[in-house]
N, CA, C and O atoms as a GROMACS GRO file, in nm:
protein
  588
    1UNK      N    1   0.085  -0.117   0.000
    1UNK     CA    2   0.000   0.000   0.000
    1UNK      C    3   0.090   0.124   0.000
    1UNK      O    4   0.183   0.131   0.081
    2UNK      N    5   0.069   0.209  -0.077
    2UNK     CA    6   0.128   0.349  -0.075
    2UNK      C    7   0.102   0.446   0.026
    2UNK      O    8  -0.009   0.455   0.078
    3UNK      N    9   0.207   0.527   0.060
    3UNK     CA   10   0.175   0.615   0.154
    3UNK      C   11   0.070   0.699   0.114
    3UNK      O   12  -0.034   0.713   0.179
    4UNK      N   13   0.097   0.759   0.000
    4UNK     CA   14  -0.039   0.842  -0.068
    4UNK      C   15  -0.207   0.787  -0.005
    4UNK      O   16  -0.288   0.850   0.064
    5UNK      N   17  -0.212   0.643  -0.063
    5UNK     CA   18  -0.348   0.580   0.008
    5UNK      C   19  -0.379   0.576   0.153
    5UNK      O   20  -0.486   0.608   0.205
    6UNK      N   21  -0.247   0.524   0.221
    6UNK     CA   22  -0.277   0.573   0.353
    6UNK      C   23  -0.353   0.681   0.378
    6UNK      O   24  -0.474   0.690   0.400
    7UNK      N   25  -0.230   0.800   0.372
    7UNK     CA   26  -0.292   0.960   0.406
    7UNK      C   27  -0.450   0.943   0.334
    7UNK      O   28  -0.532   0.984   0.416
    8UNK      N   29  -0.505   0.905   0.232
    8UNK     CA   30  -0.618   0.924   0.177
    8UNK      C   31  -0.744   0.828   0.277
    8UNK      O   32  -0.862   0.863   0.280
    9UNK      N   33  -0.694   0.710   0.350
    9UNK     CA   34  -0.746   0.651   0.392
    9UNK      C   35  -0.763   0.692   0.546
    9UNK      O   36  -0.872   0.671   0.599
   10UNK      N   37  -0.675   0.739   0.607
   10UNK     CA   38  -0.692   0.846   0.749
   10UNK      C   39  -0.778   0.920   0.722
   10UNK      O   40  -0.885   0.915   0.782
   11UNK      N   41  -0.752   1.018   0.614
   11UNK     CA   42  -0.827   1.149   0.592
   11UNK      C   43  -0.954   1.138   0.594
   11UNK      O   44  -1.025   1.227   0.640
   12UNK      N   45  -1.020   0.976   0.523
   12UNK     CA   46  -1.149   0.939   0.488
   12UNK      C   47  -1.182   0.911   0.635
   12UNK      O   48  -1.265   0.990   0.680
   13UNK      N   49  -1.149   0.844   0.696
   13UNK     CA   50  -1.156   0.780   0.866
   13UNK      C   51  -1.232   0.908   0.960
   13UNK      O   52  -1.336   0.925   1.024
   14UNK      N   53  -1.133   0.968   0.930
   14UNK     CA   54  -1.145   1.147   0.982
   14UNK      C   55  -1.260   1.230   0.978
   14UNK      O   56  -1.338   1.253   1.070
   15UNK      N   57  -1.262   1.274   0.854
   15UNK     CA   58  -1.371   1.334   0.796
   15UNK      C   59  -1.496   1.249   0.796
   15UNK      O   60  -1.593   1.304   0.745
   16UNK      N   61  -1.521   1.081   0.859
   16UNK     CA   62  -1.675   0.998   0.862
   16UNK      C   63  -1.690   1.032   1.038
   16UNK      O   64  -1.781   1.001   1.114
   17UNK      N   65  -1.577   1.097   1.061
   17UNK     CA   66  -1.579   1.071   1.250
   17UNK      C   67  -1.581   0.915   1.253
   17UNK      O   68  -1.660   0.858   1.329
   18UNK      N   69  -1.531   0.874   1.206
   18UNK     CA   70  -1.498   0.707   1.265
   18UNK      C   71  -1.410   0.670   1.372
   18UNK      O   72  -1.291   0.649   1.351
   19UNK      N   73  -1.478   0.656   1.525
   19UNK     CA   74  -1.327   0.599   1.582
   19UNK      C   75  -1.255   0.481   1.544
   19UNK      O   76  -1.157   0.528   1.485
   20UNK      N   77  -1.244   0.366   1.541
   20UNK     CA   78  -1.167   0.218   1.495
   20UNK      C   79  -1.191   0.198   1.339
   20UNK      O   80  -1.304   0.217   1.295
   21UNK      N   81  -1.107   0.168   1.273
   21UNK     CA   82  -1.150   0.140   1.138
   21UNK      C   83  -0.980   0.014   1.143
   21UNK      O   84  -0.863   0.038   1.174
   22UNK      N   85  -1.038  -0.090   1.104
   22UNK     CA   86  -0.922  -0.200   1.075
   22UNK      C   87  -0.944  -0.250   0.900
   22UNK      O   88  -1.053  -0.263   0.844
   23UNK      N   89  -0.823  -0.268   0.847
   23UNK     CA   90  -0.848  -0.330   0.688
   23UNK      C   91  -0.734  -0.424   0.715
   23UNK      O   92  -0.644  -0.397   0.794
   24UNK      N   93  -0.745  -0.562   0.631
   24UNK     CA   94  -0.673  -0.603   0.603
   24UNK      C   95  -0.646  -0.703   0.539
   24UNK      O   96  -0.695  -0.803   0.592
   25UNK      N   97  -0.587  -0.725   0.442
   25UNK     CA   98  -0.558  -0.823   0.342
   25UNK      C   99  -0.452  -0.930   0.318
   25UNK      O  100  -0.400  -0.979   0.418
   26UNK      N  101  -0.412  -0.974   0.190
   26UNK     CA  102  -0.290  -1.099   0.240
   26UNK      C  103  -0.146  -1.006   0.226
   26UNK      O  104  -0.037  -1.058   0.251
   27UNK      N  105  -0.158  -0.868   0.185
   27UNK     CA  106   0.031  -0.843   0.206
   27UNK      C  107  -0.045  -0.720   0.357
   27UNK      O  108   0.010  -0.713   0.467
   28UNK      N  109  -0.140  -0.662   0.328
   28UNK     CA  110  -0.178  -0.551   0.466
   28UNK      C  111  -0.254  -0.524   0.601
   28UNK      O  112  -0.374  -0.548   0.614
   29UNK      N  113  -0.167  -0.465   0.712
   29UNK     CA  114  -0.275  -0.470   0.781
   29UNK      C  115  -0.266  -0.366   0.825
   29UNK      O  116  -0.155  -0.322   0.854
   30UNK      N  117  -0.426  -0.266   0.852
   30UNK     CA  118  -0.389  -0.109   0.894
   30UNK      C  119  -0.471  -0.140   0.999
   30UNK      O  120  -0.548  -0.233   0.972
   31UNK      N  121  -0.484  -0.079   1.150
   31UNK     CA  122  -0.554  -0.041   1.253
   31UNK      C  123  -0.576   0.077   1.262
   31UNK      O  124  -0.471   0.141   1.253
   32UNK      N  125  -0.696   0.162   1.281
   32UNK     CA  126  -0.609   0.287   1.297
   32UNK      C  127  -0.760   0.316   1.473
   32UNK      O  128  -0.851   0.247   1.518
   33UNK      N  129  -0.726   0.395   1.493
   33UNK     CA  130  -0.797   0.430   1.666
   33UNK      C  131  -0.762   0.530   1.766
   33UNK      O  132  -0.673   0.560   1.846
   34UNK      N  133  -0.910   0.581   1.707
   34UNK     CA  134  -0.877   0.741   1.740
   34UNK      C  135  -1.007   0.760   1.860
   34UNK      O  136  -1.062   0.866   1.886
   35UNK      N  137  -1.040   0.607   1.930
   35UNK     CA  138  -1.115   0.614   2.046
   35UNK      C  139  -1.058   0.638   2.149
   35UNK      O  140  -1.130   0.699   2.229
   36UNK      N  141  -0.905   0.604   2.202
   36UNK     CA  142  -0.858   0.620   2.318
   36UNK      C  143  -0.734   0.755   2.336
   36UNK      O  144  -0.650   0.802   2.260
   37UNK      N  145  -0.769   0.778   2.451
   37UNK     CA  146  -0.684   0.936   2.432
   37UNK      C  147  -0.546   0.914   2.356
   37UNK      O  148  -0.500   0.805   2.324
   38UNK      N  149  -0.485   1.047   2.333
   38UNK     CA  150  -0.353   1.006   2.232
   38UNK      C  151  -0.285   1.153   2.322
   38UNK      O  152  -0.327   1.237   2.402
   39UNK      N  153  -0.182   1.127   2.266
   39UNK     CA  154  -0.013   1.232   2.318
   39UNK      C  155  -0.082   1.355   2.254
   39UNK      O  156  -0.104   1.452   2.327
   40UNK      N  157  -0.121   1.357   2.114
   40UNK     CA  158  -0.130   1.443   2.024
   40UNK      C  159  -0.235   1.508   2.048
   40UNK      O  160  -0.347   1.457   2.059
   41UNK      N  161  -0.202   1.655   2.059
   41UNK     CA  162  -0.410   1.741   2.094
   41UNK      C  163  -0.521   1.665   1.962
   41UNK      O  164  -0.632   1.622   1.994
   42UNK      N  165  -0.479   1.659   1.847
   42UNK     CA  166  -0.560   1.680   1.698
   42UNK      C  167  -0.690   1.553   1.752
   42UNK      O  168  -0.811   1.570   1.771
   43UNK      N  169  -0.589   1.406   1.766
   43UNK     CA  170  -0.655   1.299   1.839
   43UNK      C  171  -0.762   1.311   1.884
   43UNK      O  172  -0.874   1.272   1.848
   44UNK      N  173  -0.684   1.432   2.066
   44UNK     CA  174  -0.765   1.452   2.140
   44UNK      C  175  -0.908   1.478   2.113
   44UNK      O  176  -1.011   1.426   2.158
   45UNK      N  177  -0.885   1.572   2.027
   45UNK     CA  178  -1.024   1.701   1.977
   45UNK      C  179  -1.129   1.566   1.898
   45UNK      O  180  -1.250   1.549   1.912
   46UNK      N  181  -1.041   1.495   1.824
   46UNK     CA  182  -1.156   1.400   1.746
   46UNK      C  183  -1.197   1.284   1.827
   46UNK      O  184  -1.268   1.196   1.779
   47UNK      N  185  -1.156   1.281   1.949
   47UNK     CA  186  -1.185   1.155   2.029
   47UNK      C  187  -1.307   1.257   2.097
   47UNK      O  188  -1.422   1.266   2.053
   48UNK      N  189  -1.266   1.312   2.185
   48UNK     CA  190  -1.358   1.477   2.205
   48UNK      C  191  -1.502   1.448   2.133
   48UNK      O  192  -1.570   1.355   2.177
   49UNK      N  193  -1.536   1.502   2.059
   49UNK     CA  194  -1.589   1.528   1.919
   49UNK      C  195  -1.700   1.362   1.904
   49UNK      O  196  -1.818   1.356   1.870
   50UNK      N  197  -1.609   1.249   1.942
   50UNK     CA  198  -1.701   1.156   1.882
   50UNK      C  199  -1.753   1.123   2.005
   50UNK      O  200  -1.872   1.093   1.996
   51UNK      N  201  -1.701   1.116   2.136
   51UNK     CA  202  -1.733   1.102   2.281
   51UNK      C  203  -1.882   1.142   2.306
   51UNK      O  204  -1.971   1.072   2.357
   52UNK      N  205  -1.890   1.287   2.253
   52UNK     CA  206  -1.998   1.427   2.236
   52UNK      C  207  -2.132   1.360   2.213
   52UNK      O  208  -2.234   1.374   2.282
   53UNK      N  209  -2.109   1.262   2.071
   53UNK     CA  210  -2.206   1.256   2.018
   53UNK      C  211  -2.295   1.098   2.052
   53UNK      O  212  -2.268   0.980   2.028
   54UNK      N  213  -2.408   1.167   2.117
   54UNK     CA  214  -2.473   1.011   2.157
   54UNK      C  215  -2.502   0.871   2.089
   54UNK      O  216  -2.544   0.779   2.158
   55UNK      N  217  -2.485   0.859   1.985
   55UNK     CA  218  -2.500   0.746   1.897
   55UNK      C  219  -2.394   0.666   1.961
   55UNK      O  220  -2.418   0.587   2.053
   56UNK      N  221  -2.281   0.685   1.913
   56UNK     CA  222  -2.156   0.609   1.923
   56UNK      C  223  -2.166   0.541   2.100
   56UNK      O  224  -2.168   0.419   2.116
   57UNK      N  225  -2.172   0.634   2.220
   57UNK     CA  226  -2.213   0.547   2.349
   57UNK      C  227  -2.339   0.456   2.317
   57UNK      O  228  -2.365   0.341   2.354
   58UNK      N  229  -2.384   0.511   2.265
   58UNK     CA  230  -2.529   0.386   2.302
   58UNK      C  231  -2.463   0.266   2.181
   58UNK      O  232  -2.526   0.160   2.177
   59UNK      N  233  -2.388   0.274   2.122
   59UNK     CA  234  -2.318   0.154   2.048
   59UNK      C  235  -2.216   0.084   2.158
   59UNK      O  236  -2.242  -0.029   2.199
   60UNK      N  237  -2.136   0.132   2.190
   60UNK     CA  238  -2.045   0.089   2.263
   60UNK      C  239  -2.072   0.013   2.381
   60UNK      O  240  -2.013  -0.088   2.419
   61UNK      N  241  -2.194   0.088   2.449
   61UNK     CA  242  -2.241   0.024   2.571
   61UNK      C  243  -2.276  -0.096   2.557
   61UNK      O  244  -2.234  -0.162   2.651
   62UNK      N  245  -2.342  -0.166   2.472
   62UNK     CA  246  -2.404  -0.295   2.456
   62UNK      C  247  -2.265  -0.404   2.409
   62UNK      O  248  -2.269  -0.526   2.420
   63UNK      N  249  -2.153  -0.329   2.358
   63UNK     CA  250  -2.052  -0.415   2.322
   63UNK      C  251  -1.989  -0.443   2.484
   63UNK      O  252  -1.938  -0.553   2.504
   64UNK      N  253  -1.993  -0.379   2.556
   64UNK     CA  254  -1.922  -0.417   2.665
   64UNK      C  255  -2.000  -0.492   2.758
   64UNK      O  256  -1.928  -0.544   2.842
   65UNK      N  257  -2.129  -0.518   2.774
   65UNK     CA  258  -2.210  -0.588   2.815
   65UNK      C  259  -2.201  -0.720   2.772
   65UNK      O  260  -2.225  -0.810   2.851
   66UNK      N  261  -2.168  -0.744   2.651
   66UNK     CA  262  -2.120  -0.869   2.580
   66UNK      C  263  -2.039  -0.920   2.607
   66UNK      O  264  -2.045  -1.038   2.643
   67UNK      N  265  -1.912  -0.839   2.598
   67UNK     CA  266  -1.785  -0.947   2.684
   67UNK      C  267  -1.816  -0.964   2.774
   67UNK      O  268  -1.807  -1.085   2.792
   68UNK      N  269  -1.876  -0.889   2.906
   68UNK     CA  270  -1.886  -0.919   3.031
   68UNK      C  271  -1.943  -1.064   3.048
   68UNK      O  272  -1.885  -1.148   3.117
   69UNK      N  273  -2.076  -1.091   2.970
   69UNK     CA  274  -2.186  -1.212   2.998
   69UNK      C  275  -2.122  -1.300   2.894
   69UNK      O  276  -2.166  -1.415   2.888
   70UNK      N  277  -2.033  -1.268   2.818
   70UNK     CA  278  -1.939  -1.401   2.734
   70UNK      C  279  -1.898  -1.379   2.577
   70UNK      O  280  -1.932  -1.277   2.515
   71UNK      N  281  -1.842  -1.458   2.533
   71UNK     CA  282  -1.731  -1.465   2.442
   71UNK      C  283  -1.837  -1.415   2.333
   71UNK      O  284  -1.955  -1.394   2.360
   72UNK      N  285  -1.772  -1.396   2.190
   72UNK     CA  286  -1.846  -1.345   2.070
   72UNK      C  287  -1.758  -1.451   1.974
   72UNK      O  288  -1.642  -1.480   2.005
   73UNK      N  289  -1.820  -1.500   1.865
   73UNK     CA  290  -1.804  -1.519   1.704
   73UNK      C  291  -1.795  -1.416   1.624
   73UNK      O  292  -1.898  -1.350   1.627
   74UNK      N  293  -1.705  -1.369   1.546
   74UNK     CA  294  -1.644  -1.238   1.509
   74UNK      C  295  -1.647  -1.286   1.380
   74UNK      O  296  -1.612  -1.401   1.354
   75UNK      N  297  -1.700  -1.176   1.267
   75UNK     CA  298  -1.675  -1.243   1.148
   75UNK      C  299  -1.561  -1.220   1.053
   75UNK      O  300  -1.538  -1.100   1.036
   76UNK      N  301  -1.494  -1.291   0.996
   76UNK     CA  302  -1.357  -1.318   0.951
   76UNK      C  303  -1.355  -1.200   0.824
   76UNK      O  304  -1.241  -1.194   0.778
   77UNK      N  305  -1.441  -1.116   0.762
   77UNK     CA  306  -1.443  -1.096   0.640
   77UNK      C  307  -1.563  -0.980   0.654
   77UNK      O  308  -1.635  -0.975   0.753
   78UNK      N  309  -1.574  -0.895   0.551
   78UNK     CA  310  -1.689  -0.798   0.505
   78UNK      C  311  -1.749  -0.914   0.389
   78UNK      O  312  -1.675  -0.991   0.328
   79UNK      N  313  -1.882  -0.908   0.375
   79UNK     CA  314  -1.974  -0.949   0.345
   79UNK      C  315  -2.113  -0.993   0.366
   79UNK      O  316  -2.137  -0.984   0.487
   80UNK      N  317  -2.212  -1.034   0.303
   80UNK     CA  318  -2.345  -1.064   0.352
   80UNK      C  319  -2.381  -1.186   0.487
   80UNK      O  320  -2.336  -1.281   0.422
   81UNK      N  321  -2.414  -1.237   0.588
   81UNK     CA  322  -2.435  -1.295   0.703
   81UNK      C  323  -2.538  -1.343   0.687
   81UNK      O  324  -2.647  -1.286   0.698
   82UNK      N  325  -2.506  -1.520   0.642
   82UNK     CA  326  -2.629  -1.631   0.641
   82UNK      C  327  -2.610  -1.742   0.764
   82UNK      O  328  -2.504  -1.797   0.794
   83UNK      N  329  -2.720  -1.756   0.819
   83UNK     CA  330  -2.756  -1.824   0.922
   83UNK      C  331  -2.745  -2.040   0.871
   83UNK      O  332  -2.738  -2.138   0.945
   84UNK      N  333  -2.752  -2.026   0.692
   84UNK     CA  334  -2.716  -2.162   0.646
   84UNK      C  335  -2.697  -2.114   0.494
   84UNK      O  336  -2.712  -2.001   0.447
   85UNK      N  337  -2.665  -2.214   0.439
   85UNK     CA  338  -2.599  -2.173   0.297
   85UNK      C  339  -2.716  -2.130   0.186
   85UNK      O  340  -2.671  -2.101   0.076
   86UNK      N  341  -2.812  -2.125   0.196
   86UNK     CA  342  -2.885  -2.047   0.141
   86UNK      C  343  -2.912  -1.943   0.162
   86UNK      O  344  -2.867  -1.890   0.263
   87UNK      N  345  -3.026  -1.846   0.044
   87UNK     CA  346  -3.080  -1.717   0.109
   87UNK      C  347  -3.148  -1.711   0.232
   87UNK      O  348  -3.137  -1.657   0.342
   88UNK      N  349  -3.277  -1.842   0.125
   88UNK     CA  350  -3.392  -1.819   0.193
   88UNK      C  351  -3.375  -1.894   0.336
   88UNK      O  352  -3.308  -1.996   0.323
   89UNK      N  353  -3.416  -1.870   0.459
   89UNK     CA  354  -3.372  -1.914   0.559
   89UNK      C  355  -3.482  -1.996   0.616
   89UNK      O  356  -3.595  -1.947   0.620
   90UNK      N  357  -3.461  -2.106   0.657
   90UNK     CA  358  -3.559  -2.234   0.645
   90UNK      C  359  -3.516  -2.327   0.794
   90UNK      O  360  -3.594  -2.356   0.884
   91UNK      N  361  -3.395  -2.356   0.787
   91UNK     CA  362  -3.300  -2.411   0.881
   91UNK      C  363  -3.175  -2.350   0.923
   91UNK      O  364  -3.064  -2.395   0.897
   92UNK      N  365  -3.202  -2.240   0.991
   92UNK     CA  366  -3.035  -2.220   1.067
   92UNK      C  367  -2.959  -2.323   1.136
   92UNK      O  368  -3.002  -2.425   1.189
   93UNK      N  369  -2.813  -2.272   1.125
   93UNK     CA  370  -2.731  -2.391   1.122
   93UNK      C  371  -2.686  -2.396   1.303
   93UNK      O  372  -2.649  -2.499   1.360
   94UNK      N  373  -2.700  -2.259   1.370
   94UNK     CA  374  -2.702  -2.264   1.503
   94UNK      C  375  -2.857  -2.174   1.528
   94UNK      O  376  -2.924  -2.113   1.445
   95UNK      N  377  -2.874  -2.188   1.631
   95UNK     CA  378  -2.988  -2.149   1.737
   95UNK      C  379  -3.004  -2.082   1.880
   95UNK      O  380  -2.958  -2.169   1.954
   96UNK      N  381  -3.037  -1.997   1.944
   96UNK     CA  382  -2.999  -1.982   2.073
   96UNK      C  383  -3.038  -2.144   2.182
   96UNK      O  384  -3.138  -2.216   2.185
   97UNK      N  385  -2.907  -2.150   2.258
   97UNK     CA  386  -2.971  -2.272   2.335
   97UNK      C  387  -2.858  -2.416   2.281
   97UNK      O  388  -2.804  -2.509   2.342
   98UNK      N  389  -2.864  -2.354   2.086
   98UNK     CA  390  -2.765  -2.487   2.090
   98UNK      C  391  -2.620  -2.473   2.120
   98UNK      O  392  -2.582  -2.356   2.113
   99UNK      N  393  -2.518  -2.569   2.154
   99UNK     CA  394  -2.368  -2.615   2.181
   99UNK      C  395  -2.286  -2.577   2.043
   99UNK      O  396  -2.324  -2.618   1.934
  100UNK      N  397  -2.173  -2.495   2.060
  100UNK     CA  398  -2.118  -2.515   1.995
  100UNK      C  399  -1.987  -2.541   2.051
  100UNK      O  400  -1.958  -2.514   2.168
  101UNK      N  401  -1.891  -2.605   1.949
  101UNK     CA  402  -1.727  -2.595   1.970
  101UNK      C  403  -1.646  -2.573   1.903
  101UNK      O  404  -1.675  -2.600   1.787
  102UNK      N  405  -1.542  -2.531   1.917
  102UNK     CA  406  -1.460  -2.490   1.866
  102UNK      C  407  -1.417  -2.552   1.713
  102UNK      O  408  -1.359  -2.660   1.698
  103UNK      N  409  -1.453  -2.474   1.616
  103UNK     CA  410  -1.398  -2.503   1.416
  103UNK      C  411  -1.530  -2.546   1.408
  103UNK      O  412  -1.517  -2.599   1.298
  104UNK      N  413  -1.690  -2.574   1.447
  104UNK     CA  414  -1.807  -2.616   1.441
  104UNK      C  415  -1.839  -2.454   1.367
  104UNK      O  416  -1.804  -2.343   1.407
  105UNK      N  417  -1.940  -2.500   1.216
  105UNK     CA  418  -1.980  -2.398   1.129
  105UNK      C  419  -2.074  -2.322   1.211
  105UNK      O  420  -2.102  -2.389   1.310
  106UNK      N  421  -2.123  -2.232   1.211
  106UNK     CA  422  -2.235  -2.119   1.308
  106UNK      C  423  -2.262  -2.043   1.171
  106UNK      O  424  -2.356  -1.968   1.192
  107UNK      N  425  -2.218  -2.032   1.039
  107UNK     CA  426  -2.293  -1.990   0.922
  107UNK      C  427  -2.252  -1.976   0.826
  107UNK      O  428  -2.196  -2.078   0.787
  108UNK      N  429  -2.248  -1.863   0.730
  108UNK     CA  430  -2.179  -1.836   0.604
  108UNK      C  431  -2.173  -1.682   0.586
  108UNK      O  432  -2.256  -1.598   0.623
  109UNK      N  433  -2.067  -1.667   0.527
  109UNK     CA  434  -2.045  -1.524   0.484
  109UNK      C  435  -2.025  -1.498   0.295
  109UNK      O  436  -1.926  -1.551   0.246
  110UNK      N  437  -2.105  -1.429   0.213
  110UNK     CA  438  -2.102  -1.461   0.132
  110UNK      C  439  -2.014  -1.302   0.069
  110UNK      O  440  -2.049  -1.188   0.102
  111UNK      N  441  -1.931  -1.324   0.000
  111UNK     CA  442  -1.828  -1.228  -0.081
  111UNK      C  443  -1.803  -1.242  -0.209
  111UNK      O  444  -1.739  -1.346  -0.226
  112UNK      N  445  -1.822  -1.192  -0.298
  112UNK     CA  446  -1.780  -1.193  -0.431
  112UNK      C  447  -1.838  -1.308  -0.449
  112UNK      O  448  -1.770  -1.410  -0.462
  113UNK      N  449  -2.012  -1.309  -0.454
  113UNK     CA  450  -2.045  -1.427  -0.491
  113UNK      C  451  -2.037  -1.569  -0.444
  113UNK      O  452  -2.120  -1.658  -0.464
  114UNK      N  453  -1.910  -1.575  -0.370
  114UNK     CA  454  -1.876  -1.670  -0.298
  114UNK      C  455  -1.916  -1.705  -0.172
  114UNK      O  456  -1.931  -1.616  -0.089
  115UNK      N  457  -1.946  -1.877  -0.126
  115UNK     CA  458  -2.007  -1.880   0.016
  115UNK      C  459  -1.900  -1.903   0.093
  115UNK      O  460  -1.835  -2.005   0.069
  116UNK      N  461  -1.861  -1.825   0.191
  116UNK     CA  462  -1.766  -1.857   0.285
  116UNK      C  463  -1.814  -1.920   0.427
  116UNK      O  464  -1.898  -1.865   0.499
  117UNK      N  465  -1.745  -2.052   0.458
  117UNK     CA  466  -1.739  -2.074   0.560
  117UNK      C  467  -1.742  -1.981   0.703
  117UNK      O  468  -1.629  -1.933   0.710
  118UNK      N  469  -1.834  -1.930   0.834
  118UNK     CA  470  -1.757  -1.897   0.943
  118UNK      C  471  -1.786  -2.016   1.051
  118UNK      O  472  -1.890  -2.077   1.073
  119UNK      N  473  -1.645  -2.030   1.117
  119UNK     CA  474  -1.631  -2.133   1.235
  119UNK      C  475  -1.593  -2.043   1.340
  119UNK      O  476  -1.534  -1.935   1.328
  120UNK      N  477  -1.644  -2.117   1.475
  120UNK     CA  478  -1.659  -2.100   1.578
  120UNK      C  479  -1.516  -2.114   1.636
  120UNK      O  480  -1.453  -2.215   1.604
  121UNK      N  481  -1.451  -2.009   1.731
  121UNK     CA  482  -1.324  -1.983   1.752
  121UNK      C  483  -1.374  -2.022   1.913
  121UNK      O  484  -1.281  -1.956   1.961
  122UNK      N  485  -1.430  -2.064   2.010
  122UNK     CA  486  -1.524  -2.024   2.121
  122UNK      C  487  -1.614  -2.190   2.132
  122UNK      O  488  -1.663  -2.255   2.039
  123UNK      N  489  -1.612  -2.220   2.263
  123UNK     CA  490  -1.705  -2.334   2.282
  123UNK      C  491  -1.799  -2.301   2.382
  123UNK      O  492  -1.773  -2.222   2.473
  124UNK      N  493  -1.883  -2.345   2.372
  124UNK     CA  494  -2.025  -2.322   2.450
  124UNK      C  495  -2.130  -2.352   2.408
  124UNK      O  496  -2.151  -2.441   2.325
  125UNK      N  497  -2.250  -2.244   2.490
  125UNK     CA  498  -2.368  -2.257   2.508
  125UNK      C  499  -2.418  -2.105   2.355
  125UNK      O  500  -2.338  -2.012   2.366
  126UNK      N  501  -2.485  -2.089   2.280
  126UNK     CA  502  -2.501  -1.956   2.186
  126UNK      C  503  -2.621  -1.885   2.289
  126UNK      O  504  -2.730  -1.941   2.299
  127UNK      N  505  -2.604  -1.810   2.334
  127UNK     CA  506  -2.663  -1.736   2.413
  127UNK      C  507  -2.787  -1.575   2.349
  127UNK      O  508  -2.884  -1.519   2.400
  128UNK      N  509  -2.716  -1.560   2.229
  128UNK     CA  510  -2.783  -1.426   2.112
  128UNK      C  511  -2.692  -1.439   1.979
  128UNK      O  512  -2.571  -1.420   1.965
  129UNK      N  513  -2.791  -1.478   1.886
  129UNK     CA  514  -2.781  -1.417   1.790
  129UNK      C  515  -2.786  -1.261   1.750
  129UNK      O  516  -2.891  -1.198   1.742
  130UNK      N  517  -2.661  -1.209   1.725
  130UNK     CA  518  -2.640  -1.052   1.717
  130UNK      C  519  -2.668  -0.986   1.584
  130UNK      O  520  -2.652  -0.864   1.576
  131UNK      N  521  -2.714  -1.062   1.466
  131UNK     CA  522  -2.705  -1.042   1.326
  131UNK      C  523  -2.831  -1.159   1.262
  131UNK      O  524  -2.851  -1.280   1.269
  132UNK      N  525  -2.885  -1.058   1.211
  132UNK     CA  526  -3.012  -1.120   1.122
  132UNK      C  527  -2.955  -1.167   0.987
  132UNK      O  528  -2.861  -1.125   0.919
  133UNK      N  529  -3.088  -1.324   0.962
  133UNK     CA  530  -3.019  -1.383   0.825
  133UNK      C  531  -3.026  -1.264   0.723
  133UNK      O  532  -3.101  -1.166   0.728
  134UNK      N  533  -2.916  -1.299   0.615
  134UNK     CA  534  -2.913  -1.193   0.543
  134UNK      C  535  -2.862  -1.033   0.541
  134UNK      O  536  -2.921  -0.953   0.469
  135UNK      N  537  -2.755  -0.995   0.621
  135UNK     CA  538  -2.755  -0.889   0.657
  135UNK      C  539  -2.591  -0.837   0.657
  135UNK      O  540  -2.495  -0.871   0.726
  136UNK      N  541  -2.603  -0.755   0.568
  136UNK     CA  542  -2.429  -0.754   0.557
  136UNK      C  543  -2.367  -0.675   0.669
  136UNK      O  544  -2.420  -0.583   0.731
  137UNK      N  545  -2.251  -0.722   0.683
  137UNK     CA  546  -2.147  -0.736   0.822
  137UNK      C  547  -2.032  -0.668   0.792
  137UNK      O  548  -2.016  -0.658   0.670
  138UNK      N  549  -1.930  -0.609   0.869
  138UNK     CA  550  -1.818  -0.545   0.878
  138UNK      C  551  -1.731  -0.648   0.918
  138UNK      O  552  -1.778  -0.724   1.002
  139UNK      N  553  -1.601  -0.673   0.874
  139UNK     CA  554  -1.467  -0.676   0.948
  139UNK      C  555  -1.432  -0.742   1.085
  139UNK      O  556  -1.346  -0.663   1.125
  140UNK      N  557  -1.441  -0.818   1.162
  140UNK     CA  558  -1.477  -0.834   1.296
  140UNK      C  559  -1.555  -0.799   1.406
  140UNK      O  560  -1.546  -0.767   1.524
  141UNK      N  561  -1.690  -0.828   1.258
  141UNK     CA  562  -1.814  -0.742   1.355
  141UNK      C  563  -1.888  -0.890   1.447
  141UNK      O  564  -1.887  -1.004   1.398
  142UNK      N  565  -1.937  -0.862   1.556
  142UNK     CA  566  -1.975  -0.945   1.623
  142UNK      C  567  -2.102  -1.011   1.570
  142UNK      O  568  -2.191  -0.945   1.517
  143UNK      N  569  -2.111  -1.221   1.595
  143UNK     CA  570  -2.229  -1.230   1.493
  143UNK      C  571  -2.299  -1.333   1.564
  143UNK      O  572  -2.417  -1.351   1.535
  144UNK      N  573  -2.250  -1.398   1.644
  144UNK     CA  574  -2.298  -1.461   1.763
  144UNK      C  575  -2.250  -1.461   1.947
  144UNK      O  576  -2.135  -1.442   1.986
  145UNK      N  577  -2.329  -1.479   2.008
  145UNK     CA  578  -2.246  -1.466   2.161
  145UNK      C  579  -2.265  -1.647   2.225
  145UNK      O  580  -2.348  -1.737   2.213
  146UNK      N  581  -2.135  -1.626   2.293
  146UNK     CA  582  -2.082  -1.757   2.307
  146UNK      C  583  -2.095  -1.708   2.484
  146UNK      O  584  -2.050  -1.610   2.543
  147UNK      N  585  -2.180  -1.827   2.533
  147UNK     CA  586  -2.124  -1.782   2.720
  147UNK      C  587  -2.096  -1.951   2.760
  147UNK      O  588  -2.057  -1.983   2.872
   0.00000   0.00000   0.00000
C-alpha cells in the first residue's frame, strides 16, 4: 500500500468521525484508533468530538455488556451474514440454546459471490444471535455470543 493511500485513507476515517476502522488483506494490515486518548491534541479534539455525540455510546455500551456475559463469534471478512448456505432461511445452522465448539460452522459469509465458511473460535452454550439472516457485516463485527 502506498503512503499516498494511507494519508487518503486516514483522511477518509477522519472526515466519517470514525473511531476504529481495521483493513486487512494478504500483504496488509492497517488499525487505525482514534477512540482512546492520544499524546497528540488533533486525536484529542476527534476523540472529544465523537465522545460528544450520543450514537456512538449507546453503540459501545451494549458491546461491553457482551464481553462481560461471554465470548463473541467475530466475522472473519466484510460481506453478507447467512444463518445456512442459502438465502432463503428455512433451517439455521445454530440457534440460541444450541452447543457449539470450537472449528463447528455457526454460518456463512457470502463475498464476491462466494459462500464462505464462518467457524466458531469459542465453545459453548449460543446465548444471542447478534445479526439477522441476510444482513451484511463489517470486518470483525460481532455475529454470535458464546457464554
Amino acid at each position: 500500500m502506498k503512503l499516498e493511500e494511507i494519508k487518503d485513507l486516514i483522511n477518509l476515517v477522519k472526515e466519517n468521525k470514525v473511531n476504529k476502522f481495521k483493513y486487512k488483506d494478504e500483504a496488509h494490515e492497517i488499525e487505525l484508533d482514534f477512540s482512546s486518548p492520544q499524546q497528540t491534541q488533533p486525536a484529542t479534539q476527534i476523540q472529544n468530538q465523537a465522545t460528544s455525540n450520543p450514537a456512538p455510546e449507546a453503540a459501545q455500551e451494549p458491546q461491553a455488556d457482551n464481553q462481560a456475559s461471554g465470548e463473541t463469534v467475530n466475522a472473519p471478512m466484510v460481506g453478507t451474514f447467512f444463518l445456512q448456505d442459502t438465502k432463503e432461511l428455512t433451517e439455521p445452522i445454530v440457534k440460541v440454546g444450541d452447543k457449539v465448539k470450537k472449528g463447528d460452522v455457526i454460518g456463512y459469509i457470502e463475498a464476491m459471490k462466494v459462500m464462505n465458511e464462518v467457524t466458531s473460535e469459542v465453545e459453548g452454550e449460543v446465548t444471542d444471535i447478534l445479526v439477522d439472516h441476510g444482513t451484511n457485516v463489517e470486518y470483525d463485527q460481532a455475529l454470535i455470543e458464546v457464554k
